[in-house]
C-alpha positions as CSV (number, residue, x, y, z in Angstrom):
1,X,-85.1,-96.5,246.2
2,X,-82.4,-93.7,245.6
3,X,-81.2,-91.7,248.6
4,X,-82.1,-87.7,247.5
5,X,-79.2,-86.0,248.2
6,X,-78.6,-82.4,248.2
7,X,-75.7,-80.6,245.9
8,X,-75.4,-77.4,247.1
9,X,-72.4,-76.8,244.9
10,X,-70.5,-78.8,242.7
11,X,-68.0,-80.2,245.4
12,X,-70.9,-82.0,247.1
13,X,-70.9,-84.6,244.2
14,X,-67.5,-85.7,244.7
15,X,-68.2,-88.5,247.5
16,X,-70.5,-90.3,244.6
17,X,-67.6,-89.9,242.2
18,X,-65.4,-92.7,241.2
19,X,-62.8,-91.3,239.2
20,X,-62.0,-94.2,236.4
21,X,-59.2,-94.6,234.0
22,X,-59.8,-97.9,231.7
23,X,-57.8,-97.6,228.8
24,X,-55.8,-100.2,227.9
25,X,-52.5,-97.6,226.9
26,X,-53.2,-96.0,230.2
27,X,-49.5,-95.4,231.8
28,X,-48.8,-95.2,235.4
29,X,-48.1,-91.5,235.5
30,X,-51.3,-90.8,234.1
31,X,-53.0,-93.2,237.2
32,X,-50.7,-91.4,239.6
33,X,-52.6,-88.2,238.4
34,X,-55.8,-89.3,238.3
35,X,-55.0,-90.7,242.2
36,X,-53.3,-86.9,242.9
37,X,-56.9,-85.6,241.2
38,X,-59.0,-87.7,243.2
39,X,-57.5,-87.1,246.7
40,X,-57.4,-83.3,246.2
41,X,-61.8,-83.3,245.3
42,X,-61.9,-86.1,247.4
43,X,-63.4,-88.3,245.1
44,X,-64.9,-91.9,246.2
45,X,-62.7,-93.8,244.6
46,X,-60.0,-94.9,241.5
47,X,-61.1,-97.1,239.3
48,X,-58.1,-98.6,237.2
49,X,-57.1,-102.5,235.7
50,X,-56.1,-104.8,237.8
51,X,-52.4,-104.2,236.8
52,X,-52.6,-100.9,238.5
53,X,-54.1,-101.8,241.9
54,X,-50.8,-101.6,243.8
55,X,-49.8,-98.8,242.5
56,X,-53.6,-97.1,243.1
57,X,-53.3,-98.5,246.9
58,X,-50.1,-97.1,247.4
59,X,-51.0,-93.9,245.7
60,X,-54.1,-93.1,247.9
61,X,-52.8,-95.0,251.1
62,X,-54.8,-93.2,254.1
63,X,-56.0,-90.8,252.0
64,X,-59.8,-91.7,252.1
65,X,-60.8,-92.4,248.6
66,X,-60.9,-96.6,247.8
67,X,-59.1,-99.0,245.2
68,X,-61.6,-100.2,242.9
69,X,-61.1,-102.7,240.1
70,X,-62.7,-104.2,237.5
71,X,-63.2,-107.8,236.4
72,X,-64.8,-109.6,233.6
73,X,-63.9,-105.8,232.2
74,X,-65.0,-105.4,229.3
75,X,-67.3,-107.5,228.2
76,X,-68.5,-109.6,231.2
77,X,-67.9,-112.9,229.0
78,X,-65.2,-114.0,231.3
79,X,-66.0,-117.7,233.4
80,X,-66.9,-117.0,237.0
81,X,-63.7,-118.8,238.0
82,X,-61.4,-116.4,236.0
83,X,-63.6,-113.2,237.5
84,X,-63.0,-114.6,240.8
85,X,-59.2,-115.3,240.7
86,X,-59.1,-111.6,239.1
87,X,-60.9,-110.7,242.4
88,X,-58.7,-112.4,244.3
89,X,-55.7,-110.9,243.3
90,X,-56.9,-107.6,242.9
91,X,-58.2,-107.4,246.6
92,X,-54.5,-108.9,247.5
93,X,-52.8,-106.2,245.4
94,X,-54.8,-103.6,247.7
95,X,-58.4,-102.9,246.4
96,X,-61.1,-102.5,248.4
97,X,-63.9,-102.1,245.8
98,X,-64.9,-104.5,242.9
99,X,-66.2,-103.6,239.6
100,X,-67.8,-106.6,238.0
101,X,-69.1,-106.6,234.7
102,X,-72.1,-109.1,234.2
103,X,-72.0,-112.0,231.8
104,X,-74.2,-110.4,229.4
105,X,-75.1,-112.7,227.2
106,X,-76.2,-114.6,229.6
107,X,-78.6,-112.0,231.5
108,X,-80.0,-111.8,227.7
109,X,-80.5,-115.6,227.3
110,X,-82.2,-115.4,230.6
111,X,-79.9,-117.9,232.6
112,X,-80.5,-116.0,235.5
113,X,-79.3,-119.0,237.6
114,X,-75.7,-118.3,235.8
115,X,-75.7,-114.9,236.2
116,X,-77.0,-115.1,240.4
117,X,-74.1,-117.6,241.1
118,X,-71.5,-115.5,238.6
119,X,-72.3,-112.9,241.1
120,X,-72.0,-114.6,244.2
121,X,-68.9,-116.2,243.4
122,X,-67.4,-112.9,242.5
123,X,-68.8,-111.4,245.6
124,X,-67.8,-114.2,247.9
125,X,-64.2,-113.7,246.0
126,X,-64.0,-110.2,248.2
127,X,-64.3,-111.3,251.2
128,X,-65.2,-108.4,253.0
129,X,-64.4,-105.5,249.9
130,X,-67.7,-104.4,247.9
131,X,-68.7,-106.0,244.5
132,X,-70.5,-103.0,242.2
């Protein structure tokens, strides 16, 4: 079940906060901000493209808050074996979080044995980071 937590003020949320910036024209100044942002409310972590993983890790290098990236990003109807070579280079390139989007499709045919071993793979891909 969910962990209750108590917000005293608004501050208190930022540990649960992963600060995301998806777009496909996002530019590396504006991730350098949103890496500045997140360090100064201590945020839990940036979430950016794969492209931008290096420059994320160098941006928030000891600073507390994690590299995350996605995979299968948007639409989750990527084949395991591209999610997990995305994986792969992502965790090389510095992240330390995984955001994988689900095949879909697949959950909604109900080939749940897909979707388990899509998962595993990706996971297994981290080697020790965390798949979301």
């Amino acid at each position: 079940m969910f962990k209750s937590i108590a917000i005293a003020k608004p501050a208190d949320l930022a540990p649960y906060i992963d600060h995301t910036l998806l777009k496909p024209e996002a530019t590396p100044a504006q991730v350098r901000e949103i890496c500045r942002q997140a360090v100064e409310h201590r945020f839990a972590s940036v979430c950016v493209n794969p492209i931008f993983v290096k420059l994320v890790a160098t941006e928030l290098a000891g600073s507390g808050v994690a590299t995350c990236s996605v995979v299968g990003f948007p639409l989750g109807a990527t084949p395991t074996a591209a999610k997990v070579a995305e994986t792969r280079v992502a965790v090389a390139d510095g992240a330390t979080e995984i955001d994988m989007v689900v095949a879909i499709g697949m959950l909604k045919a109900g080939e749940l044995d897909y979707v388990r071993d899509d998962i595993a793979e990706t996971k297994r891909a981290t080697g020790t980071g965390r798949l979301k």
